[in-house]
DRENTIMAR-481079 format. One record per residue (C-alpha): residue number from 1; z, x, y. Coordinates in nm, 2 decimals, always signed. Each point is the difference from the previous one (the first is absolute). Layout:
<r seq="NUM" up="Z" east="X" north="Y"/>
...
***
This chain:
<r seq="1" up="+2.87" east="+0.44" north="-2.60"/>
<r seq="2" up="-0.18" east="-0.33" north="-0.12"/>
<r seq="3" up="-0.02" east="-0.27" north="+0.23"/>
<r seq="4" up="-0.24" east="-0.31" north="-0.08"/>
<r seq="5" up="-0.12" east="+0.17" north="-0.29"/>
<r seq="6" up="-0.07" east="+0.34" north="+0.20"/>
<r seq="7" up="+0.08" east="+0.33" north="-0.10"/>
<r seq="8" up="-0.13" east="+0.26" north="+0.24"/>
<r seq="9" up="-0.25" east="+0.03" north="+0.29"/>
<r seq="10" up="-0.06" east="+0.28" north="+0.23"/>
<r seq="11" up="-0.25" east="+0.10" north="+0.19"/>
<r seq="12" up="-0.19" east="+0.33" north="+0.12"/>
<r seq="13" up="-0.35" east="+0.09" north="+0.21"/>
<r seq="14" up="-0.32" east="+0.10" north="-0.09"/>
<r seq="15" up="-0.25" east="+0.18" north="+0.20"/>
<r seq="16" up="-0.39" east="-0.06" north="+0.01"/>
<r seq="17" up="-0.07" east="+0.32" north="+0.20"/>
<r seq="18" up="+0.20" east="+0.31" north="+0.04"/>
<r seq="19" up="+0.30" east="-0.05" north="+0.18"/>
<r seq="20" up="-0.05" east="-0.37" north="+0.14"/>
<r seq="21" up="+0.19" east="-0.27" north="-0.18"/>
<r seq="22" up="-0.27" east="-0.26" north="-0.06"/>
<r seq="23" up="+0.27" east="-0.26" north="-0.21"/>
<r seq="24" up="+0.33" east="-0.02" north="-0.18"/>
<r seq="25" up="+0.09" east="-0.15" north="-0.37"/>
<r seq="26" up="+0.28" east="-0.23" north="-0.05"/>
<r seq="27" up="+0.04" east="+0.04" north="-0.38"/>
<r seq="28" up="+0.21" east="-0.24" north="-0.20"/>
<r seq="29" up="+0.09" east="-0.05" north="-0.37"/>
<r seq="30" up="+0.08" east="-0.39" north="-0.09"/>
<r seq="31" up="+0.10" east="-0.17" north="-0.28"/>
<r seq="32" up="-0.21" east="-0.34" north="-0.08"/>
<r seq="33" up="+0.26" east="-0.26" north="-0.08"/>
<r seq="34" up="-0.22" east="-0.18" north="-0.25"/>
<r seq="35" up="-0.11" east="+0.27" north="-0.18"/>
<r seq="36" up="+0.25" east="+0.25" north="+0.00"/>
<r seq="37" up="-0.28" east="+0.28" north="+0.12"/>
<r seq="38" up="+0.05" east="+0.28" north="+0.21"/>
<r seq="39" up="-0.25" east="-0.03" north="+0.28"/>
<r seq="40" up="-0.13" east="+0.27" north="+0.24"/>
<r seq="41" up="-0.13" east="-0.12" north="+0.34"/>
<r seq="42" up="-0.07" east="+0.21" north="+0.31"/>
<r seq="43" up="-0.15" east="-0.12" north="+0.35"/>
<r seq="44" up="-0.16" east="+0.22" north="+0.26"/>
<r seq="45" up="+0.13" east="-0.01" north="+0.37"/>
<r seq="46" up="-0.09" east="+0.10" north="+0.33"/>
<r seq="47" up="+0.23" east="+0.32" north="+0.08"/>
<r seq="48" up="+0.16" east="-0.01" north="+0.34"/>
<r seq="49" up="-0.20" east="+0.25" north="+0.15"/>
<r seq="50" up="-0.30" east="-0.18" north="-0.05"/>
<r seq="51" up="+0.17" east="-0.30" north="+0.09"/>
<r seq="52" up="+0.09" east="+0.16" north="+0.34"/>
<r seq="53" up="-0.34" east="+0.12" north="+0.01"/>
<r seq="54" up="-0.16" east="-0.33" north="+0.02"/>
<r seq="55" up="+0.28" east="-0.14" north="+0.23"/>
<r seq="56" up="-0.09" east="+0.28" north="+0.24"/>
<r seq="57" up="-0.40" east="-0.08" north="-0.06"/>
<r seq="58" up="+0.10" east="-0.34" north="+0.11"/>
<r seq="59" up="+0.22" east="+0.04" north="+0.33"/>
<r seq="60" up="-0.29" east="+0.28" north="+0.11"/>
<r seq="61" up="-0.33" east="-0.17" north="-0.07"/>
<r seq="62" up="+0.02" east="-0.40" north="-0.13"/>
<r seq="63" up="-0.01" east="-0.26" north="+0.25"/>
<r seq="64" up="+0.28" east="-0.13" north="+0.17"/>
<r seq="65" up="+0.05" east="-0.31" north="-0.21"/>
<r seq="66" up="+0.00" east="+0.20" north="-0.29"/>
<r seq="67" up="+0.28" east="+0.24" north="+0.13"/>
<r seq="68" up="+0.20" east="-0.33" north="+0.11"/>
<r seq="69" up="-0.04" east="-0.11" north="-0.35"/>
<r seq="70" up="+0.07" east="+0.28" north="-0.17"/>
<r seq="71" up="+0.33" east="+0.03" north="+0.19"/>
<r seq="72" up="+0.03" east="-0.35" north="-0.12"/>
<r seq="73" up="+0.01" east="+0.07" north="-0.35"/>
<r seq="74" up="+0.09" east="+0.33" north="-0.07"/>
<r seq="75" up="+0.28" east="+0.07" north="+0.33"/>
<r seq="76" up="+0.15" east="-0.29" north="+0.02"/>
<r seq="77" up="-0.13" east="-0.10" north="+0.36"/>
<r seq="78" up="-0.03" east="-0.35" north="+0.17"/>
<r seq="79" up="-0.32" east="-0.21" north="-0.03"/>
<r seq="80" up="+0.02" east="-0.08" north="+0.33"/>
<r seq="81" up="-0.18" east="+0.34" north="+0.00"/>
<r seq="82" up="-0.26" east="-0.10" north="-0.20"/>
<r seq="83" up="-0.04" east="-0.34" north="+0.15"/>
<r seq="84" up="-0.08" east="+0.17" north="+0.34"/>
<r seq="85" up="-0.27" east="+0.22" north="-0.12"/>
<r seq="86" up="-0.18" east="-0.32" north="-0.19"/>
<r seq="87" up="+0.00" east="-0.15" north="+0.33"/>
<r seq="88" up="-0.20" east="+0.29" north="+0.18"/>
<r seq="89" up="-0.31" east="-0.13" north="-0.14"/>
<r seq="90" up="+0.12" east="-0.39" north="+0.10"/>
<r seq="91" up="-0.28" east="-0.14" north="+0.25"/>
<r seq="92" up="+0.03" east="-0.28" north="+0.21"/>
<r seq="93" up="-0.18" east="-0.23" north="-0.24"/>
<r seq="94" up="+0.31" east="+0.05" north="-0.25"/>
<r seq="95" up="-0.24" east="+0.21" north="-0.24"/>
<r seq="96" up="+0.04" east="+0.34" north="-0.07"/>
<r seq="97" up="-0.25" east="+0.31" north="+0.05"/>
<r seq="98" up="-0.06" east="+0.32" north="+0.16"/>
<r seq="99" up="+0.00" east="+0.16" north="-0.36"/>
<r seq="100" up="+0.27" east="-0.15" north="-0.20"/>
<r seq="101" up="-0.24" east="+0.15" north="-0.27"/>
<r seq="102" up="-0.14" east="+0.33" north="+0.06"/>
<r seq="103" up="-0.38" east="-0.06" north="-0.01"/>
<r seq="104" up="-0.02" east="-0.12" north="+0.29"/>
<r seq="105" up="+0.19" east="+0.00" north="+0.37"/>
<r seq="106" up="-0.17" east="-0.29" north="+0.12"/>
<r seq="107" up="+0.29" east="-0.17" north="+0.20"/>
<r seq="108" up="-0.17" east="-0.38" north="-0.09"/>
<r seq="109" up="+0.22" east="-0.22" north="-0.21"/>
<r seq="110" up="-0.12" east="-0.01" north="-0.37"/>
<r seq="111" up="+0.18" east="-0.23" north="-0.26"/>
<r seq="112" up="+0.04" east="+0.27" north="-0.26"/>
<r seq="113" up="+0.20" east="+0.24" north="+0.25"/>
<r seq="114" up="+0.18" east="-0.37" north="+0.08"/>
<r seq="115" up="+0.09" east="-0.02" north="-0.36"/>
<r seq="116" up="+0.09" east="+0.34" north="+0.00"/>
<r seq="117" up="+0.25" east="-0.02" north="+0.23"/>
<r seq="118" up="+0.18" east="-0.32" north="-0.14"/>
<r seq="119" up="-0.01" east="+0.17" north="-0.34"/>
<r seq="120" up="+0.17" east="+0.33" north="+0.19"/>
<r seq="121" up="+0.29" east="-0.24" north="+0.18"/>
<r seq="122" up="+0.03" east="-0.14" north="-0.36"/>
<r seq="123" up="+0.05" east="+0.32" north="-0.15"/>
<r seq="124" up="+0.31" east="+0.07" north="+0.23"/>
<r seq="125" up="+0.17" east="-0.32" north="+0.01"/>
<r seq="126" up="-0.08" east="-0.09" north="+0.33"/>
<r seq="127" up="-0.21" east="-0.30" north="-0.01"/>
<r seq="128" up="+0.13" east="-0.37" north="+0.06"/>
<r seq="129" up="-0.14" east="-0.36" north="+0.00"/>
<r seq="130" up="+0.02" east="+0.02" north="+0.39"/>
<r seq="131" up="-0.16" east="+0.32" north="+0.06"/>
<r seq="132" up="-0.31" east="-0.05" north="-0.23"/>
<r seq="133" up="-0.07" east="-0.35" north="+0.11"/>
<r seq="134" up="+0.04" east="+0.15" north="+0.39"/>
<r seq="135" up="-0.17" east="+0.29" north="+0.00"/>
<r seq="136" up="-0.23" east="+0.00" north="-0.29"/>
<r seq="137" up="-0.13" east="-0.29" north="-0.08"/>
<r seq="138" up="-0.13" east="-0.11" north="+0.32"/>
<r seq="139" up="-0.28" east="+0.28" north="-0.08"/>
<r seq="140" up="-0.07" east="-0.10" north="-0.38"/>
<r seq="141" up="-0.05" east="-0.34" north="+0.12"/>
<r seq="142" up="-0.24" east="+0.11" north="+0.26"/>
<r seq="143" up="-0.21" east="+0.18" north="-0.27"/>
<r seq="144" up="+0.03" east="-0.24" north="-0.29"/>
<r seq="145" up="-0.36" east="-0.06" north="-0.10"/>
<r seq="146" up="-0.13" east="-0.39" north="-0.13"/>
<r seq="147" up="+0.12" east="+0.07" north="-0.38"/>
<r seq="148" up="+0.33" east="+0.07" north="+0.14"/>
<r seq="149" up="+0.04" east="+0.36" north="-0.07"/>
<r seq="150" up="+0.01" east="+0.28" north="+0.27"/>
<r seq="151" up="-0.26" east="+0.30" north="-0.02"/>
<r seq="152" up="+0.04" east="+0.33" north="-0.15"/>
<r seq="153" up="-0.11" east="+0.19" north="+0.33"/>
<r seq="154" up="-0.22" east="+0.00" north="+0.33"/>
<r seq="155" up="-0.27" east="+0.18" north="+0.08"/>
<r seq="156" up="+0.13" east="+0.20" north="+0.29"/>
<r seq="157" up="-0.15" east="-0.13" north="+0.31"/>
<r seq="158" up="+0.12" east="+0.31" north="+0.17"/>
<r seq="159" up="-0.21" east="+0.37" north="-0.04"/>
<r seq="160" up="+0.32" east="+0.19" north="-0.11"/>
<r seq="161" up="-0.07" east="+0.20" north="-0.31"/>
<r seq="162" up="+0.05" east="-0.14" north="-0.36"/>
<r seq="163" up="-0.07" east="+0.03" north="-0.35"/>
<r seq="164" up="-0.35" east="-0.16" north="-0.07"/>
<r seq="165" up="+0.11" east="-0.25" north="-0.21"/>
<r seq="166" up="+0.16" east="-0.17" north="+0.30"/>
<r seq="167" up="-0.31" east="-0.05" north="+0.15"/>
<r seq="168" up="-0.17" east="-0.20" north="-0.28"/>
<r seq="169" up="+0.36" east="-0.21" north="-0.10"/>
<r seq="170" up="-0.07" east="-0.37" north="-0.10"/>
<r seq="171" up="+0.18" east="-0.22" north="+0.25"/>
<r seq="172" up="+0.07" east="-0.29" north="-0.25"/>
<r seq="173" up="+0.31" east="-0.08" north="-0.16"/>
<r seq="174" up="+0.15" east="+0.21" north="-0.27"/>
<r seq="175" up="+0.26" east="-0.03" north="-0.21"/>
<r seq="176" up="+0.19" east="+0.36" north="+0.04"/>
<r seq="177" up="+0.11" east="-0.10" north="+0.36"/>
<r seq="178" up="+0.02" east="-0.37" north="-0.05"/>
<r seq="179" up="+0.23" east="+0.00" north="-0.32"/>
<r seq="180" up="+0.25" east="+0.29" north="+0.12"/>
<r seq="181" up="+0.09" east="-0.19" north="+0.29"/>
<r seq="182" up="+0.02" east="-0.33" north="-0.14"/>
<r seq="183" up="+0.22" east="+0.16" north="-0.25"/>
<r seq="184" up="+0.22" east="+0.14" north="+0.25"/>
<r seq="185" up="+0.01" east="-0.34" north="+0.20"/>
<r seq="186" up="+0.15" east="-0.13" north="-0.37"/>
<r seq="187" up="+0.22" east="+0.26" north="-0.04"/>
<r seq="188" up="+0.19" east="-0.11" north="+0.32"/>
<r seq="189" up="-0.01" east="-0.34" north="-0.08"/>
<r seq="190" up="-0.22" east="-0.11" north="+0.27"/>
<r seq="191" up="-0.23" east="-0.31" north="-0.04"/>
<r seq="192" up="-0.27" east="-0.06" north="+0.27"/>
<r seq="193" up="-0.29" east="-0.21" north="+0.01"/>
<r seq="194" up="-0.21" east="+0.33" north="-0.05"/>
<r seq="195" up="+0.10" east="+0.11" north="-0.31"/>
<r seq="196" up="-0.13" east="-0.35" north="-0.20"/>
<r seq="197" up="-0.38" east="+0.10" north="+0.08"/>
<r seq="198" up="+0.10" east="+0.38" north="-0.03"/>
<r seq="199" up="+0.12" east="-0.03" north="-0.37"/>
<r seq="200" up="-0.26" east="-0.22" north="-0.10"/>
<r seq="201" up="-0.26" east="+0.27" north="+0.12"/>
<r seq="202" up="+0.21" east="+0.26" north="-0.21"/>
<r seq="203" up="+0.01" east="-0.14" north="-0.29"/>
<r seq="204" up="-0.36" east="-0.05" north="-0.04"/>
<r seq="205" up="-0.09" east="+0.29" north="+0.12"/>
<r seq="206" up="+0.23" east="+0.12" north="-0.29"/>
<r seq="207" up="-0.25" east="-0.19" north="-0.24"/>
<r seq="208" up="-0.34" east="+0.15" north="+0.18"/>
<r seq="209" up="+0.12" east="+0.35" north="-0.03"/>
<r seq="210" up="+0.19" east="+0.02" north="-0.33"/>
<r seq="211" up="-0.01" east="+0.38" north="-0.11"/>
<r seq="212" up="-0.21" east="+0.14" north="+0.29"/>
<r seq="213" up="+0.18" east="+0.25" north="+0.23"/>
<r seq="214" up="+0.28" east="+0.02" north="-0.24"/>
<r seq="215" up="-0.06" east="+0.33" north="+0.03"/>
<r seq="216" up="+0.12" east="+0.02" north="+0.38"/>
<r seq="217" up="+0.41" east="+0.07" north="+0.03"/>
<r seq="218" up="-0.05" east="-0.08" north="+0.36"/>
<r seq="219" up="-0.11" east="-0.35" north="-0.10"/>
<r seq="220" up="+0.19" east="-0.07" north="-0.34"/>
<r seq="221" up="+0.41" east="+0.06" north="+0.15"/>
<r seq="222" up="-0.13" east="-0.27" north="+0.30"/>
<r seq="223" up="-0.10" east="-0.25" north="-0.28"/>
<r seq="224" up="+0.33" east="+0.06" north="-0.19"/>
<r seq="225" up="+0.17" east="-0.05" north="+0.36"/>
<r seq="226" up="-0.09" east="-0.35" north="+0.00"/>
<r seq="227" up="+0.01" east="-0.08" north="-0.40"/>
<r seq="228" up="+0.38" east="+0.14" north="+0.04"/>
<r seq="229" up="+0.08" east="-0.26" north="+0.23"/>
<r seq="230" up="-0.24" east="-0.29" north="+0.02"/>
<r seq="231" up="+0.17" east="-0.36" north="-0.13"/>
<r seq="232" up="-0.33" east="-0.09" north="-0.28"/>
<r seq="233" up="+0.17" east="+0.18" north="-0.26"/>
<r seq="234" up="-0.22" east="-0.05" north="-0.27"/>
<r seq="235" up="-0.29" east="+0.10" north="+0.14"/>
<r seq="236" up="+0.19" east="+0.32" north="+0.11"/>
<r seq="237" up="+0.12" east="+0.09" north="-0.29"/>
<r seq="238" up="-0.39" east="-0.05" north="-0.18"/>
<r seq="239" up="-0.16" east="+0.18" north="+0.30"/>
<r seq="240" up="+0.27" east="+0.31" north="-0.04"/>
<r seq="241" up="-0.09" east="-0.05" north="-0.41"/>
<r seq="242" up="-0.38" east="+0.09" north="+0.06"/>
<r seq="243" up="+0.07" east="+0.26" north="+0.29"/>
<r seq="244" up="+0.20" east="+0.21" north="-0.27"/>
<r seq="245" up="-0.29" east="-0.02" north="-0.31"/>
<r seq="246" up="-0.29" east="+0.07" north="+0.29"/>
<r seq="247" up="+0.17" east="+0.26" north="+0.11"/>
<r seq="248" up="+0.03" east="+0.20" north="-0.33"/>
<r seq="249" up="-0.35" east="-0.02" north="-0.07"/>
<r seq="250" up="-0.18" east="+0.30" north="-0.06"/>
<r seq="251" up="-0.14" east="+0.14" north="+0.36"/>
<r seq="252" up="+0.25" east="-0.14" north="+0.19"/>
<r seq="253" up="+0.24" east="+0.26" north="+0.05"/>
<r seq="254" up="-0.08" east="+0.40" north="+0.05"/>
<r seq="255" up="+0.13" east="+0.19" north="-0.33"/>
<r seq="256" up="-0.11" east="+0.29" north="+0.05"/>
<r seq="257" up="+0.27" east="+0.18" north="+0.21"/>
<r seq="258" up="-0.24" east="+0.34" north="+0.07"/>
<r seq="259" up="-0.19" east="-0.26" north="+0.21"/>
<r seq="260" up="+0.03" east="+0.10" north="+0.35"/>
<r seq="261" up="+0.02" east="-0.39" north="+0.12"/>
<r seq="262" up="+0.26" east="-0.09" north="-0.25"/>
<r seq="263" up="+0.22" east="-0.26" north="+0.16"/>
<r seq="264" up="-0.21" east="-0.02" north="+0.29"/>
<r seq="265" up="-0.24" east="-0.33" north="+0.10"/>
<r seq="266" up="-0.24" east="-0.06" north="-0.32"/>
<r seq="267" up="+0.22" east="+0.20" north="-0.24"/>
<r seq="268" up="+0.35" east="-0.13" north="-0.01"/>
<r seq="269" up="+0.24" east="+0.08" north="-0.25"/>
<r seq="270" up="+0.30" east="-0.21" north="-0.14"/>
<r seq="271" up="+0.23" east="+0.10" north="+0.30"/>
<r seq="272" up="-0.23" east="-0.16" north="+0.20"/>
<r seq="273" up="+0.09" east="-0.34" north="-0.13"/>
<r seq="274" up="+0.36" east="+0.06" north="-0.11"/>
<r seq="275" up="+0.13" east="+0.25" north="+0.30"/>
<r seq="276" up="+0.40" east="-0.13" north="-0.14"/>
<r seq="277" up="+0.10" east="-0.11" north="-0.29"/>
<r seq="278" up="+0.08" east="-0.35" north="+0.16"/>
<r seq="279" up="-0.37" east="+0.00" north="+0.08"/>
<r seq="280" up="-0.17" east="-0.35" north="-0.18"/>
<r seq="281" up="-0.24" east="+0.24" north="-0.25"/>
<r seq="282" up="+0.22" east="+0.26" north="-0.08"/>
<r seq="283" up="+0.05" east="-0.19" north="-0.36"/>
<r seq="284" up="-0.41" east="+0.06" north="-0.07"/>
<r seq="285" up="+0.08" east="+0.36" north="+0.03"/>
<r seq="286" up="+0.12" east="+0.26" north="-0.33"/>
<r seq="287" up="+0.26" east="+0.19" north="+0.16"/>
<r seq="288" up="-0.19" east="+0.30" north="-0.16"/>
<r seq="289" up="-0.27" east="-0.05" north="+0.29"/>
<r seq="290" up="+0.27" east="-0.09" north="+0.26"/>
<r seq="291" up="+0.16" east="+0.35" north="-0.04"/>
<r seq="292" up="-0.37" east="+0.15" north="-0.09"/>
<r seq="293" up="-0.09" east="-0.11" north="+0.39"/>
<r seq="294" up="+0.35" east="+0.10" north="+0.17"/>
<r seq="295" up="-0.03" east="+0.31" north="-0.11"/>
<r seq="296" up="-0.35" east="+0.05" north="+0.10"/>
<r seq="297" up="+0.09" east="-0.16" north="+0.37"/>
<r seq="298" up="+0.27" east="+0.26" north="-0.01"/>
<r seq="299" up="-0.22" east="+0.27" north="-0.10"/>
<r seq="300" up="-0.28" east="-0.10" north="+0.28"/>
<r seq="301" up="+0.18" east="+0.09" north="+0.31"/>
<r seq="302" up="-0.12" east="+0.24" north="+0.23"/>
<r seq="303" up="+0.15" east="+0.33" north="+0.10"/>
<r seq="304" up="+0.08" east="-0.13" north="+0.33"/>
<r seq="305" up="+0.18" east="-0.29" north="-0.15"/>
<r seq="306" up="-0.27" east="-0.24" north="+0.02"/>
<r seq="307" up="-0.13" east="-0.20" north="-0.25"/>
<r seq="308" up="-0.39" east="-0.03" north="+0.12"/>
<r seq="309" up="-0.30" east="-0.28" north="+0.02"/>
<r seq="310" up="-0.36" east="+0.04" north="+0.05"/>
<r seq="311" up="+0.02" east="-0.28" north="+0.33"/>
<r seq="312" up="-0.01" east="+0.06" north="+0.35"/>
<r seq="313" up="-0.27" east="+0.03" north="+0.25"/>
<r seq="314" up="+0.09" east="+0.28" north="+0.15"/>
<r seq="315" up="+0.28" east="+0.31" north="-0.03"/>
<r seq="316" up="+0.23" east="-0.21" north="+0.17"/>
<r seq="317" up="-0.04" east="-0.33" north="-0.20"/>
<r seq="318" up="+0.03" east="+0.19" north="-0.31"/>
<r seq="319" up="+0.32" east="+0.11" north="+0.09"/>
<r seq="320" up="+0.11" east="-0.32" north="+0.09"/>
<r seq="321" up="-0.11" east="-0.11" north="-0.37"/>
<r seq="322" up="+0.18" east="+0.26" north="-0.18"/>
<r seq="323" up="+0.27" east="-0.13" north="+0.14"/>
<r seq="324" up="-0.05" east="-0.37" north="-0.11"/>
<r seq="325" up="-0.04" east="+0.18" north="-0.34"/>
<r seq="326" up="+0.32" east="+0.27" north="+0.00"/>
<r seq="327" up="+0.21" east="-0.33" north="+0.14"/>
<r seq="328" up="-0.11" east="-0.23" north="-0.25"/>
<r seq="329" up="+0.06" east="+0.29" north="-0.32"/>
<r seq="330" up="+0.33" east="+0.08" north="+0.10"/>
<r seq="331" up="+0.07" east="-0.37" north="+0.02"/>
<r seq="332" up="-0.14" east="-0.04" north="-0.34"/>
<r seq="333" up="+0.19" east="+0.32" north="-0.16"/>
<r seq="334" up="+0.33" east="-0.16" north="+0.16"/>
<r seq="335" up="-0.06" east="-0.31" north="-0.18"/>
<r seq="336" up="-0.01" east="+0.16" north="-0.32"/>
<r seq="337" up="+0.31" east="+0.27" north="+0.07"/>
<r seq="338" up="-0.29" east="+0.27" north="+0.02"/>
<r seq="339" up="+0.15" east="+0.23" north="+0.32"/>
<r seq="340" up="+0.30" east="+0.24" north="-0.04"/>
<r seq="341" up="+0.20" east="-0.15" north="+0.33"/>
***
């Protein structure tokens, strides 16, 4: 049977260790329409019993707001769900914090776990004009420094533990909190006397910074958050230019996939920057090395369904990352039709 120039596909599963299904092939034979060529093309997939394996990893150890999302995306369940658990770390200020990120519990408001939790309402379809200027940005306002951007982070004034990083954080204004929201505030068509002096600090830290921490995926999809939607155009489309040649420089992204911190912080791989292929930089990428890294993501979960990281402070914590990490590869493998469901 032929249909758009396809003959046959099928499918079957492979095992990496003796009686455990590690992946399945989907196997097709195409015909190239301009060249008349047979073509053989096969994809690796997530089997369904590793799938349920990481589903179950999730509901029994991640966080509550990744359950709610993962419910979200994967069972067809309300946001209001989701929306709820982002709220649990809401203080009275209107920021956000009590551990939004895992390294540390400190229950003061810090603008990155602010961001966070506009980027996670975003991500579900529950955000509105009203809501953000209401309950957000009463807080960014609050915090906007002189240049008219908002920190990265606090140092916590409380003595709950954290990562030591925390403790040493620069309070000035950065660009990986200030341009994510602005970008948001454009994407809902929202035009406030803050965002005139918060663009103008973006772009030029755009120009200070040029290629440095391209090699931070946390930092690089918050920049593309507000190139995607900001009005200057132009500029955009140059800044999105240079992003995509810096970012294929040599060094930048981990290679070697026997590396233990491939696709973790430091070593990212081209998932990292391209987790769909709607994602802005998915073009930079040979889809040689797009399949190269799904199948290594696929191949890197854990025998409890996990897939791991090397973060957390403490047994707990690292839990609560692996299941940032399991959410966010399932997320990714869905994306790209990766999972047998």
């Amino acid at each position: 049977m032929t249909k758009n120039n396809q003959i046959i596909a099928w499918s079957w599963s492979v095992s990496g260790a003796e009686e455990a299904e590690t992946a399945s092939l989907a196997f097709c034979i195409s015909v190239d329409p301009s060249t008349k060529q047979i073509v053989y093309q096969y994809s690796m997939k997530l089997t369904k019993k590793n799938y349920t394996k990481a589903r179950d990893f999730i509901l029994t150890n991640a966080r509550m707001i990744e359950r709610r999302l993962f419910e979200f995306h994967f069972e067809k369940e309300h946001p209001e769900g989701v929306f709820h658990a982002v709220y649990a770390y809401r203080n009275p200020d209107g920021g956000f914090g009590h551990g939004m990120e895992p390294d540390t519990a400190s229950p003061e408001s810090q603008p990155l776990f602010s961001v966070m939790a506009l980027e996670t309402l975003d991500e579900i379809n529950h955000l509105n004009a009203k809501l953000i200027q209401e309950d957000f940005m009463p807080y960014f306002e609050s915090i906007t420094t002189e240049r008219g951007g908002i920190p990265w982070m606090f140092k916590p004034k409380s003595t709950y533990p954290c990562e030591a990083h925390f403790k040493t954080v620069k309070e000035w204004a950065a660009l990986s909190t200030t341009a994510p929201l602005l970008g948001i505030l454009e994407k809902y068509e929202m035009d406030i006397p803050w965002m005139k002096r918060a663009e103008e600090f973006v772009w030029q830290e755009f120009d200070r910074i040029k290629e440095k921490h391209v090699f931070c995926y946390l930092c690089v999809p918050r920049w593309l958050n507000f190139l995607r939607h900001t009005r200057s155009r132009i500029k955009a489309r140059e800044t999105i230019q240079n992003l995509k040649k810096w970012i294929l420089t040599d060094g930048v992204m981990c290679t070697d996939q026997s590396d233990d911190g491939w696709g973790l912080y430091g070593k990212p791989h081209s998932l990292n920057y391209a987790p769909s292929p709607k994602s802005i930089l998915y073009p930079i990428f040979s889809q040689e090395t797009i399949d190269a890294d799904l199948e290594e993501l696929i191949n890197r979960q854990k025998s409890d369904g996990r897939w791991d990281t090397w973060y957390g402070i403490s047994e707990g914590t690292k839990l609560e990352w692996a299941g940032i990490q399991t959410l966010w590869v399932l997320k990714t493998l869905k994306n790209y039709e990766r999972i047998e469901i």
